[in-house]
PDB file with SEQRES, HELIX, SHEET and CRYST1 records, atoms N, CA, C and O in Angstrom:
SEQRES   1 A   69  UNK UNK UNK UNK UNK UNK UNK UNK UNK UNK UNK UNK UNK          
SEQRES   2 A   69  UNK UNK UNK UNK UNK UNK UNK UNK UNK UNK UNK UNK UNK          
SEQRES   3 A   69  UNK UNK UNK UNK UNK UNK UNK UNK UNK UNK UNK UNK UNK          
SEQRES   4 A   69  UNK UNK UNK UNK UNK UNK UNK UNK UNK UNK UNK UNK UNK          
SEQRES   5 A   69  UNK UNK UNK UNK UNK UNK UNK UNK UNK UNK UNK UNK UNK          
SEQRES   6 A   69  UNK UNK UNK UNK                                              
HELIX    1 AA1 UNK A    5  UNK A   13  1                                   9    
HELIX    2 AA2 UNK A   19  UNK A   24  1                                   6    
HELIX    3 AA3 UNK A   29  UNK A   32  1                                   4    
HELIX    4 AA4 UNK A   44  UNK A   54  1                                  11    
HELIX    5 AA5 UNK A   58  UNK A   64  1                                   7    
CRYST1    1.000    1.000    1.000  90.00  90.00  90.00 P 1           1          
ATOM      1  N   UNK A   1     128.999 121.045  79.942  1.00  0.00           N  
ATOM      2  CA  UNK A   1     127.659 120.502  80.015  1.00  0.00           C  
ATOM      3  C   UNK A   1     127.260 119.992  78.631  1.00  0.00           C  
ATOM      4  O   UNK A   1     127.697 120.686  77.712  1.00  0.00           O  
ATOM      5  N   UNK A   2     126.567 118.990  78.298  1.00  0.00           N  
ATOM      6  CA  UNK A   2     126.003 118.088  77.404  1.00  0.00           C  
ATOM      7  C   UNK A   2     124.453 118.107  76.850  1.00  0.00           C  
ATOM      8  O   UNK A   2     123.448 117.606  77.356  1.00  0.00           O  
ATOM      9  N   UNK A   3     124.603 118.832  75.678  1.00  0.00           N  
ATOM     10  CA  UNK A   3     122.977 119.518  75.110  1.00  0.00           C  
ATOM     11  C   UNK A   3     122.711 117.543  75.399  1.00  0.00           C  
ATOM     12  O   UNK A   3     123.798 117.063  75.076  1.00  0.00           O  
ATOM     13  N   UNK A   4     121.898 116.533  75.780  1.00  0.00           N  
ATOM     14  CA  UNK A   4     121.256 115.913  75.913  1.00  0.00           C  
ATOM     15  C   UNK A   4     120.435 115.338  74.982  1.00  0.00           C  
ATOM     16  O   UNK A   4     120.677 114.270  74.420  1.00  0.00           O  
ATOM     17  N   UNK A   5     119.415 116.059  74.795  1.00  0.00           N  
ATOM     18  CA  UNK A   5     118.957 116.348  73.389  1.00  0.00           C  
ATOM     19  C   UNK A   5     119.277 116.028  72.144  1.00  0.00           C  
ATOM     20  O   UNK A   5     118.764 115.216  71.374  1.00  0.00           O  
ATOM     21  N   UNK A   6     120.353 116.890  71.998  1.00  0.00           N  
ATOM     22  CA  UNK A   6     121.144 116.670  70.559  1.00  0.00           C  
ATOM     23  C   UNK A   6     121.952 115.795  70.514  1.00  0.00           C  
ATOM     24  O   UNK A   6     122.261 115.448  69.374  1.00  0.00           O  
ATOM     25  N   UNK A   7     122.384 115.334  71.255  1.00  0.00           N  
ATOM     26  CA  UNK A   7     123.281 113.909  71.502  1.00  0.00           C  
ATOM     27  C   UNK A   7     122.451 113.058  71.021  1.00  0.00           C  
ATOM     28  O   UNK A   7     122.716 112.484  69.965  1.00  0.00           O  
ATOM     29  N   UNK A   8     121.247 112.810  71.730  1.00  0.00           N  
ATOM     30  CA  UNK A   8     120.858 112.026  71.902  1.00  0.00           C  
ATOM     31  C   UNK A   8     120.082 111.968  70.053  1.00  0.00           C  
ATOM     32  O   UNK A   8     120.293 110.846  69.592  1.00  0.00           O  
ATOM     33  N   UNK A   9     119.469 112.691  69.246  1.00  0.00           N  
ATOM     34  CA  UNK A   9     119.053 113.038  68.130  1.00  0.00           C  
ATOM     35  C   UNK A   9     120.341 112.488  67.007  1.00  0.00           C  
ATOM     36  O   UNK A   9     120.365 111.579  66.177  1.00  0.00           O  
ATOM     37  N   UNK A  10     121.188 113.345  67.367  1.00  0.00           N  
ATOM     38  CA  UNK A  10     122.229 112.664  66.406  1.00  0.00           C  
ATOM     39  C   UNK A  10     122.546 111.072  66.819  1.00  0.00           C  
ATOM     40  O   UNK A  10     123.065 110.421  65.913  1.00  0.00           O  
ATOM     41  N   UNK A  11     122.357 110.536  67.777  1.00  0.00           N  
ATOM     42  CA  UNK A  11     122.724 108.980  68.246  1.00  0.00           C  
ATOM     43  C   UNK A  11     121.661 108.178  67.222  1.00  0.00           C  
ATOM     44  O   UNK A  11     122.185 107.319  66.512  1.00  0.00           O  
ATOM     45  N   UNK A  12     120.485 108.345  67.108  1.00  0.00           N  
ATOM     46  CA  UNK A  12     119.425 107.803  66.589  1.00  0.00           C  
ATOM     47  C   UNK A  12     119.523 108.083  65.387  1.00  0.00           C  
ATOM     48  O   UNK A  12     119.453 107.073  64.686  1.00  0.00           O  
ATOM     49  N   UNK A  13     119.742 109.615  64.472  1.00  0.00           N  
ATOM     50  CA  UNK A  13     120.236 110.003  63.442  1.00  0.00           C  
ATOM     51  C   UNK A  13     121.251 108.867  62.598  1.00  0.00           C  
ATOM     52  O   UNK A  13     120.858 108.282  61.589  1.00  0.00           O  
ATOM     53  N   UNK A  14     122.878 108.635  63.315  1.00  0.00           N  
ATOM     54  CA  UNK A  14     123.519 108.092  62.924  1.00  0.00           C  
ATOM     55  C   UNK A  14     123.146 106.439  62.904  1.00  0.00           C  
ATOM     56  O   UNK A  14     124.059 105.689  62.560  1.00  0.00           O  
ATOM     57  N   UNK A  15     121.750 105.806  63.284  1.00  0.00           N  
ATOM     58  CA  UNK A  15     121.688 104.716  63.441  1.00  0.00           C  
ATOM     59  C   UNK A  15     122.502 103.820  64.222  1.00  0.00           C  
ATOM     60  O   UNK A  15     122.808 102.710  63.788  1.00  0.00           O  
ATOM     61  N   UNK A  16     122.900 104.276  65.443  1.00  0.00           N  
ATOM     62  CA  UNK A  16     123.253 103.592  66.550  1.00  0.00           C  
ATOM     63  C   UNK A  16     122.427 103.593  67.870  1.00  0.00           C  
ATOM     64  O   UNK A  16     121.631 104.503  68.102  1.00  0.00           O  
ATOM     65  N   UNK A  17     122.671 102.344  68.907  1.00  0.00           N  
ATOM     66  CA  UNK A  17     122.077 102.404  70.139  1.00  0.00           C  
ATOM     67  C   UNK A  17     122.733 102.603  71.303  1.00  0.00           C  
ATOM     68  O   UNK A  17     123.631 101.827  70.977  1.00  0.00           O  
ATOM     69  N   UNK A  18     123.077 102.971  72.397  1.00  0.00           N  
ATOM     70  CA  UNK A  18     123.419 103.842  73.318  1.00  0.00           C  
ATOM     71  C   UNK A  18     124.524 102.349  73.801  1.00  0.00           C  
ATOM     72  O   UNK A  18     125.754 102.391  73.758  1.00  0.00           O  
ATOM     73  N   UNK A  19     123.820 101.298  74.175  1.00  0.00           N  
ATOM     74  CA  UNK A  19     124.919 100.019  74.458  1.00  0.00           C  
ATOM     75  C   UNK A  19     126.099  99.857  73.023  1.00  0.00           C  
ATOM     76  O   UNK A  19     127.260  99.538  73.280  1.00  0.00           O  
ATOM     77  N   UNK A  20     125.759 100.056  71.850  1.00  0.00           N  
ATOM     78  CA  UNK A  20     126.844  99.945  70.973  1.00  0.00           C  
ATOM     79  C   UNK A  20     127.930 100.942  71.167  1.00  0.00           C  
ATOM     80  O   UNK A  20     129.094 100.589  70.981  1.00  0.00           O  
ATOM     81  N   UNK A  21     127.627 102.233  71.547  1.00  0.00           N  
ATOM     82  CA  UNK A  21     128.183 103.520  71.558  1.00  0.00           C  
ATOM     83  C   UNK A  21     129.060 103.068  73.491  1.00  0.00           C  
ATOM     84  O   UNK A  21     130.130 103.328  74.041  1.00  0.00           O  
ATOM     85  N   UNK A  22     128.251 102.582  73.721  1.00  0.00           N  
ATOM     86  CA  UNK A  22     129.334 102.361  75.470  1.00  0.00           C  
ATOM     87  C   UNK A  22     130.454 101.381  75.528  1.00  0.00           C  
ATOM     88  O   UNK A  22     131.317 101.270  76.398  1.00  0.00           O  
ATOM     89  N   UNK A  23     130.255 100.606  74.303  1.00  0.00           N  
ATOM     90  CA  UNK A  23     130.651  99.125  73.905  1.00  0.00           C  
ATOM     91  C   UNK A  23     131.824  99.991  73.597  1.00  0.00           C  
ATOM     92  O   UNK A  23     132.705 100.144  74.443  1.00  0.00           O  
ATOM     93  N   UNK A  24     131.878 100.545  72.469  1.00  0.00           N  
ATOM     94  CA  UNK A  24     132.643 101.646  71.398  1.00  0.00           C  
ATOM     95  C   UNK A  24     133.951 102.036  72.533  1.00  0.00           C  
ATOM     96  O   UNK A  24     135.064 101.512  72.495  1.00  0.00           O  
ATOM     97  N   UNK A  25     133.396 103.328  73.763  1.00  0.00           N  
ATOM     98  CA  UNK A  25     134.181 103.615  74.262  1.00  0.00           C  
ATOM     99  C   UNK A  25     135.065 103.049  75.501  1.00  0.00           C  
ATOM    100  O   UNK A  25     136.026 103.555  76.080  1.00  0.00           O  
ATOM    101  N   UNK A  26     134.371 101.778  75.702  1.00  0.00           N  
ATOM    102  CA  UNK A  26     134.914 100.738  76.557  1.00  0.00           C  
ATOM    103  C   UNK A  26     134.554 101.375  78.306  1.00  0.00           C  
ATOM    104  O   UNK A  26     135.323 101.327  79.266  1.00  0.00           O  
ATOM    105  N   UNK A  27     133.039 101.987  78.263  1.00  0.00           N  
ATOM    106  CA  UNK A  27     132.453 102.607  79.541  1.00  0.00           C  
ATOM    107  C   UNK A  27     131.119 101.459  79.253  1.00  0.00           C  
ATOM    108  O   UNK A  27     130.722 100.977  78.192  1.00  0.00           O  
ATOM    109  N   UNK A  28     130.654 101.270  80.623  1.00  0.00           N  
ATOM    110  CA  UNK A  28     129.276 100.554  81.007  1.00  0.00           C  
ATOM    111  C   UNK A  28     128.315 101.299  80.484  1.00  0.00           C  
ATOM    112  O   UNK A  28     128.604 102.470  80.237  1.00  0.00           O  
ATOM    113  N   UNK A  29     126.780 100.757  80.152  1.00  0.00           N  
ATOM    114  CA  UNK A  29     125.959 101.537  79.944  1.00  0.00           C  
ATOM    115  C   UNK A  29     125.488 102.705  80.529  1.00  0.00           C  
ATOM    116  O   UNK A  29     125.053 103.765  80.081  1.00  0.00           O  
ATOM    117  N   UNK A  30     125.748 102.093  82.037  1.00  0.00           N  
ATOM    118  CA  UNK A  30     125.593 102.891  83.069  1.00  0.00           C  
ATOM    119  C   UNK A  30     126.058 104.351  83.003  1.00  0.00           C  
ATOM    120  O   UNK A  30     125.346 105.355  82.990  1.00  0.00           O  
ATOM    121  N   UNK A  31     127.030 104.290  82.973  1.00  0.00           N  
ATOM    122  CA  UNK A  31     128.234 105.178  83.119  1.00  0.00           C  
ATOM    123  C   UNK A  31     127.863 105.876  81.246  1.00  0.00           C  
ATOM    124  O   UNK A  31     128.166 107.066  81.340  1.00  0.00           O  
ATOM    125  N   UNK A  32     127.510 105.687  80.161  1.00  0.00           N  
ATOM    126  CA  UNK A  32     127.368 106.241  79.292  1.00  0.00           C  
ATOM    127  C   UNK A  32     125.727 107.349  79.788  1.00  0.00           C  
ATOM    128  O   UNK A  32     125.571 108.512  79.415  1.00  0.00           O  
ATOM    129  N   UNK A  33     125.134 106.880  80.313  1.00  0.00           N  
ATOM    130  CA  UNK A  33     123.910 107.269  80.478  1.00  0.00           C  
ATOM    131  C   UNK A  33     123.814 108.213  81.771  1.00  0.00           C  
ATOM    132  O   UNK A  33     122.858 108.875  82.175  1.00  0.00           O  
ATOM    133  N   UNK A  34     124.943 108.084  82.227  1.00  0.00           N  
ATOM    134  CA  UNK A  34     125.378 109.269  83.750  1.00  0.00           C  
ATOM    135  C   UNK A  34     126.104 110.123  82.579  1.00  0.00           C  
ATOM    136  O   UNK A  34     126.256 111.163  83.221  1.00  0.00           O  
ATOM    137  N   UNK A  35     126.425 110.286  81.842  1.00  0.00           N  
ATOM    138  CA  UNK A  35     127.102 111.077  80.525  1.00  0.00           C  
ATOM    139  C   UNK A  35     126.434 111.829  79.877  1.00  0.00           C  
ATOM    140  O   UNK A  35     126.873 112.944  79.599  1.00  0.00           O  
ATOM    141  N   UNK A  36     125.317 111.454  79.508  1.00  0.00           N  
ATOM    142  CA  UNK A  36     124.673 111.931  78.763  1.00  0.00           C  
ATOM    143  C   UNK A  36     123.321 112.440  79.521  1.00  0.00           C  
ATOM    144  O   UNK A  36     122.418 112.978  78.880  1.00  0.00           O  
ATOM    145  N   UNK A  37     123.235 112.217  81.044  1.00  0.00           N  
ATOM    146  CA  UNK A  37     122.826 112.887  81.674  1.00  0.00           C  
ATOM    147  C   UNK A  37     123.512 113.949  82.642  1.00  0.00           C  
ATOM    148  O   UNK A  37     123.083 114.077  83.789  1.00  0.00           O  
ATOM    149  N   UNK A  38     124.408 114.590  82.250  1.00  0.00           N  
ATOM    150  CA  UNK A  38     125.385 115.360  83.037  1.00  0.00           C  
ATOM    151  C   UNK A  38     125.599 114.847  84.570  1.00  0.00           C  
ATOM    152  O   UNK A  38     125.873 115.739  85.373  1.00  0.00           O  
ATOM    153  N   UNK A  39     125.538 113.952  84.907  1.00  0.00           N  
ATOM    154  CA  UNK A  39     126.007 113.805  86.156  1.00  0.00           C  
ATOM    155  C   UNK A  39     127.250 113.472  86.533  1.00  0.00           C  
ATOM    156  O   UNK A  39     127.718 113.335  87.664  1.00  0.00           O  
ATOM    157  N   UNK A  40     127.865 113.325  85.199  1.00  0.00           N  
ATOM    158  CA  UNK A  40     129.636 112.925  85.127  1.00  0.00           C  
ATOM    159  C   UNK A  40     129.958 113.241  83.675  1.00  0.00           C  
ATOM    160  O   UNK A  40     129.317 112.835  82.706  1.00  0.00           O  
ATOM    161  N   UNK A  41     131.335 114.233  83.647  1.00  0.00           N  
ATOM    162  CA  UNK A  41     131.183 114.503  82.035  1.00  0.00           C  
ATOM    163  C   UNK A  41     131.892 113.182  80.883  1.00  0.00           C  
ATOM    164  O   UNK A  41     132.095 111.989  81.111  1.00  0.00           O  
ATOM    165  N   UNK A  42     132.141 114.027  79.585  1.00  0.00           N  
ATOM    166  CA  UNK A  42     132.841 112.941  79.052  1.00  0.00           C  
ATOM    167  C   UNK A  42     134.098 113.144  78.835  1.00  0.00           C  
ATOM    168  O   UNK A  42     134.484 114.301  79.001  1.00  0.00           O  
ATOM    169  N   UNK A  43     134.879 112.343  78.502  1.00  0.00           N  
ATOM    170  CA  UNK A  43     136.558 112.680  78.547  1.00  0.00           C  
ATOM    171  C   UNK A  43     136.997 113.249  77.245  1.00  0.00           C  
ATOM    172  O   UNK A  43     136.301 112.859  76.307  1.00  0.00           O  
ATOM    173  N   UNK A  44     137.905 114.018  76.947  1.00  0.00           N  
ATOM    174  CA  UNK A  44     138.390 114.514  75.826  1.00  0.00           C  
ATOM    175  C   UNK A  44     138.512 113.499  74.852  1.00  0.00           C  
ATOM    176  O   UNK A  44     138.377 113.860  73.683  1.00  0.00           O  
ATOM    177  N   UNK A  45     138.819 111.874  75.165  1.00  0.00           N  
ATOM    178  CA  UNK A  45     138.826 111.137  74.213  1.00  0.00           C  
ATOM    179  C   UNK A  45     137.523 110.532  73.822  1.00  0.00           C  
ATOM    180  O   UNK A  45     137.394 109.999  72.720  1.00  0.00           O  
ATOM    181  N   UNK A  46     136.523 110.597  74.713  1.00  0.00           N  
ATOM    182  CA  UNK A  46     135.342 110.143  74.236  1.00  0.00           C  
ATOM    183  C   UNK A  46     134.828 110.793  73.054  1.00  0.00           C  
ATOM    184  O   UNK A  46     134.640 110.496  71.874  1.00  0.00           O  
ATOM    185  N   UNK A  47     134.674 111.760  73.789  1.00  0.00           N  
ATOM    186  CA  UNK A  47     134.376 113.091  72.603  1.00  0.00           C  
ATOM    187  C   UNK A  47     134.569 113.179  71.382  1.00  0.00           C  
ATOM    188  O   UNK A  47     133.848 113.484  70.432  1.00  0.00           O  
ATOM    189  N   UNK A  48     136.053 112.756  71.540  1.00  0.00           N  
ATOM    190  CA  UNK A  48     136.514 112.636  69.923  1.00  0.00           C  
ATOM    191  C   UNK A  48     135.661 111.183  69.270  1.00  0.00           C  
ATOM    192  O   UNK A  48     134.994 111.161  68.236  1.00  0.00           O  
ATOM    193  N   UNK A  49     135.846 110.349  69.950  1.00  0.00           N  
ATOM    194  CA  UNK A  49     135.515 109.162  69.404  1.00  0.00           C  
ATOM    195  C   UNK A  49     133.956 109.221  68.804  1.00  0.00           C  
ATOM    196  O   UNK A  49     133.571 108.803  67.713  1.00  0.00           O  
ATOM    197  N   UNK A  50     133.312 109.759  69.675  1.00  0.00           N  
ATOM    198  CA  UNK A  50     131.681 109.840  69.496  1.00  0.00           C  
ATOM    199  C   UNK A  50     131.418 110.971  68.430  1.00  0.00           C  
ATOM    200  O   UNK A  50     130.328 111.030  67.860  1.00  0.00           O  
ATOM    201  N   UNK A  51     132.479 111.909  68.157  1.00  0.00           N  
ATOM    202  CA  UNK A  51     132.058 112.924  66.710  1.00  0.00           C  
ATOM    203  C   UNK A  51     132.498 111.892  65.814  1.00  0.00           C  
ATOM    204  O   UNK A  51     131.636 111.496  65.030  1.00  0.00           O  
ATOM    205  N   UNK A  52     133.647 111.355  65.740  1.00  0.00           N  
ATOM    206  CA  UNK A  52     134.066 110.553  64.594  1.00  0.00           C  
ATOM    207  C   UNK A  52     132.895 109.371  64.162  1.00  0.00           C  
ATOM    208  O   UNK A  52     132.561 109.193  62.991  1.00  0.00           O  
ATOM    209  N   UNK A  53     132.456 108.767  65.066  1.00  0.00           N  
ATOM    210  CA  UNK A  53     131.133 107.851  64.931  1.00  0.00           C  
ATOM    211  C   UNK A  53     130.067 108.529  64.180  1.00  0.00           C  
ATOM    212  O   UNK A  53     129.635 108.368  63.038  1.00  0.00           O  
ATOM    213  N   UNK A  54     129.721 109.443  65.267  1.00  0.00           N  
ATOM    214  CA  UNK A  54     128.226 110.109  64.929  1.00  0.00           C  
ATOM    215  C   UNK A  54     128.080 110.964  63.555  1.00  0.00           C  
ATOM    216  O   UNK A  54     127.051 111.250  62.944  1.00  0.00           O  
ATOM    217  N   UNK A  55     129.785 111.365  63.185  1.00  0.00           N  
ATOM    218  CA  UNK A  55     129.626 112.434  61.985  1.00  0.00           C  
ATOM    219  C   UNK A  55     129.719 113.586  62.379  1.00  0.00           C  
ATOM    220  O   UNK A  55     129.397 114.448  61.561  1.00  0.00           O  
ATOM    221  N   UNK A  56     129.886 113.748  62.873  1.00  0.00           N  
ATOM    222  CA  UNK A  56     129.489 114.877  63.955  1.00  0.00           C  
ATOM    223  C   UNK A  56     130.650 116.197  63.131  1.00  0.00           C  
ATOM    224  O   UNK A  56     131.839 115.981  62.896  1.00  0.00           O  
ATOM    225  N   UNK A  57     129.873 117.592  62.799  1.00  0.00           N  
ATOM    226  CA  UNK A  57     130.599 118.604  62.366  1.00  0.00           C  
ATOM    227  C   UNK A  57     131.450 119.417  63.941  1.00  0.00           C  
ATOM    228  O   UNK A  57     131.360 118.949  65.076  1.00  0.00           O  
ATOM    229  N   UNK A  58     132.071 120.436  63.633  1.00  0.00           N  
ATOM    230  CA  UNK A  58     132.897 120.871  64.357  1.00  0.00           C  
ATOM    231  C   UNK A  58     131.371 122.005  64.745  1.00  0.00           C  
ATOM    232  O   UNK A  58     131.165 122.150  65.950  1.00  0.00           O  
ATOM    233  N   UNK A  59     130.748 122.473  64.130  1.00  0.00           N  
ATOM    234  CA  UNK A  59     129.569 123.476  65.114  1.00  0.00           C  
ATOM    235  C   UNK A  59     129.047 122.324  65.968  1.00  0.00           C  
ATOM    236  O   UNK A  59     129.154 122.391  67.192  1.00  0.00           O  
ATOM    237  N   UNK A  60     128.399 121.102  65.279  1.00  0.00           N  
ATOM    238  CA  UNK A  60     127.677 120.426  66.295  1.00  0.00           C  
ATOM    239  C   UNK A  60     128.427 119.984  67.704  1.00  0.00           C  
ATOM    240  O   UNK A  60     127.779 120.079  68.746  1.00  0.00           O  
ATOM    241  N   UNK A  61     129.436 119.626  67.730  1.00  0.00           N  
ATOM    242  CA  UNK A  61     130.547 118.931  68.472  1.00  0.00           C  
ATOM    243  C   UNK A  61     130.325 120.009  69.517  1.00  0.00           C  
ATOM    244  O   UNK A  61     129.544 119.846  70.455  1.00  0.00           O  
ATOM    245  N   UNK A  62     131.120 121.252  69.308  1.00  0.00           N  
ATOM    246  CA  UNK A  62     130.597 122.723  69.990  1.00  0.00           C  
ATOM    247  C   UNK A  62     129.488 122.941  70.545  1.00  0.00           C  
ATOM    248  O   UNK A  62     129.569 123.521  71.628  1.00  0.00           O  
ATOM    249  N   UNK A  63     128.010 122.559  70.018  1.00  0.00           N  
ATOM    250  CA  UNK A  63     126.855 122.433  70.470  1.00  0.00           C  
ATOM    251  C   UNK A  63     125.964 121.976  71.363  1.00  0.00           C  
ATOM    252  O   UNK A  63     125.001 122.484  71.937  1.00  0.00           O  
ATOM    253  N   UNK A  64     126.544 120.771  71.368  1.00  0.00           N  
ATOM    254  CA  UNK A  64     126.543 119.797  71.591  1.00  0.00           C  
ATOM    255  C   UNK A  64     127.386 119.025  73.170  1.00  0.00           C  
ATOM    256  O   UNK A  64     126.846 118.440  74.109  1.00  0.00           O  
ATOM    257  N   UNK A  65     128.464 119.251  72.995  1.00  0.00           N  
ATOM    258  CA  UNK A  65     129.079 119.256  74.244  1.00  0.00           C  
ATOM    259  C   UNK A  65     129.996 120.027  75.165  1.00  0.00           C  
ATOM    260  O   UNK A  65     130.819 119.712  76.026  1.00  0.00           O  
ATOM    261  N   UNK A  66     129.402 121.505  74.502  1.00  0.00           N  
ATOM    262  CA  UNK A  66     130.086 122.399  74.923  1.00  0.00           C  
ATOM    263  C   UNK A  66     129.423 123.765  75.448  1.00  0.00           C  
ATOM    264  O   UNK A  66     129.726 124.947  75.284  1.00  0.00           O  
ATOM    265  N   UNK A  67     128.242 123.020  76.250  1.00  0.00           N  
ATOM    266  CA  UNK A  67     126.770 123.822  76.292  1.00  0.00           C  
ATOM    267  C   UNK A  67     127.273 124.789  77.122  1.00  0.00           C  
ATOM    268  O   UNK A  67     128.458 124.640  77.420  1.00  0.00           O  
ATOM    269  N   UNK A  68     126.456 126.155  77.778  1.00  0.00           N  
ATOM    270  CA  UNK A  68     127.120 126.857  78.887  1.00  0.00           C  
ATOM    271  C   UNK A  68     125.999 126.509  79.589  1.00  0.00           C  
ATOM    272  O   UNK A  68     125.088 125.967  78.963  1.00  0.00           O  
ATOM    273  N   UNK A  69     125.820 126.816  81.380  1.00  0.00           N  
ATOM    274  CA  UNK A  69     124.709 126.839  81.358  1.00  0.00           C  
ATOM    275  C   UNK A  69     123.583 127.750  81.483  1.00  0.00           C  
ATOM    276  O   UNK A  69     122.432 127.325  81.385  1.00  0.00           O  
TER     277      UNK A  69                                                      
END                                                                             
Protein backbone atom coordinates (compact mmCIF):
# COMPACT_ATOMS: atom_id res chain seq x y z
CA UNK A 1 0.00 0.00 0.00
CA UNK A 2 1.11 3.64 -0.97
CA UNK A 3 1.32 6.43 1.97
CA UNK A 4 -0.45 8.83 -0.80
CA UNK A 5 0.33 11.65 1.02
CA UNK A 6 3.91 11.40 1.11
CA UNK A 7 4.25 10.55 -2.38
CA UNK A 8 2.48 12.93 -3.25
CA UNK A 9 4.58 15.79 -0.82
CA UNK A 10 7.79 14.54 -1.97
CA UNK A 11 6.43 14.82 -5.88
CA UNK A 12 5.87 18.61 -5.33
CA UNK A 13 8.99 18.72 -2.95
CA UNK A 14 11.22 17.43 -5.79
CA UNK A 15 9.63 19.97 -8.25
CA UNK A 16 7.93 17.68 -10.55
CA UNK A 17 4.27 17.17 -11.97
CA UNK A 18 2.48 13.89 -11.89
CA UNK A 19 2.26 13.86 -16.15
CA UNK A 20 6.22 14.32 -16.16
CA UNK A 21 6.63 11.48 -13.58
CA UNK A 22 4.03 9.08 -15.93
CA UNK A 23 5.95 10.36 -18.99
CA UNK A 24 9.24 9.12 -16.92
CA UNK A 25 7.83 5.63 -16.36
CA UNK A 26 6.26 5.15 -19.73
CA UNK A 27 2.48 4.56 -17.79
CA UNK A 28 -0.61 7.00 -18.77
CA UNK A 29 -1.59 9.55 -16.39
CA UNK A 30 -4.32 7.58 -15.73
CA UNK A 31 -2.77 4.63 -14.69
CA UNK A 32 -0.09 6.81 -12.55
CA UNK A 33 -2.99 8.27 -10.59
CA UNK A 34 -4.77 4.60 -10.07
CA UNK A 35 -1.08 4.25 -8.38
CA UNK A 36 -0.98 6.58 -6.30
CA UNK A 37 -4.39 5.98 -5.39
CA UNK A 38 -3.96 2.31 -4.44
CA UNK A 39 -6.22 0.90 -6.76
CA UNK A 40 -3.34 -0.83 -8.70
CA UNK A 41 0.14 -1.02 -7.17
CA UNK A 42 3.47 0.02 -8.54
CA UNK A 43 6.00 -2.31 -10.06
CA UNK A 44 9.34 -3.02 -8.50
CA UNK A 45 10.79 -1.01 -11.34
CA UNK A 46 8.75 1.95 -10.92
CA UNK A 47 9.65 2.23 -7.55
CA UNK A 48 13.05 2.28 -8.16
CA UNK A 49 12.78 4.80 -10.80
CA UNK A 50 10.54 7.25 -8.76
CA UNK A 51 13.16 7.10 -5.51
CA UNK A 52 15.95 7.78 -7.93
CA UNK A 53 13.91 10.92 -9.33
CA UNK A 54 12.33 12.06 -6.20
CA UNK A 55 15.63 11.57 -3.98
CA UNK A 56 14.02 9.57 -2.17
CA UNK A 57 16.09 7.97 1.11
CA UNK A 58 15.85 4.25 1.84
CA UNK A 59 13.43 5.15 5.27
CA UNK A 60 11.27 7.24 2.98
CA UNK A 61 11.06 4.65 0.07
CA UNK A 62 9.98 2.16 3.12
CA UNK A 63 7.45 4.77 4.16
CA UNK A 64 6.25 5.55 1.66
CA UNK A 65 5.50 2.54 -0.37
CA UNK A 66 5.63 0.08 1.92
CA UNK A 67 2.67 1.16 4.15
CA UNK A 68 0.85 -1.79 6.17
CA UNK A 69 -2.56 -1.32 6.51
Amino acid sequence: MTDSKALRAAIIVAGYKIPQLAEMLGISVQSFYNKINNRTEFLASEIDALCAALHLTVVQRMSIFFVRK
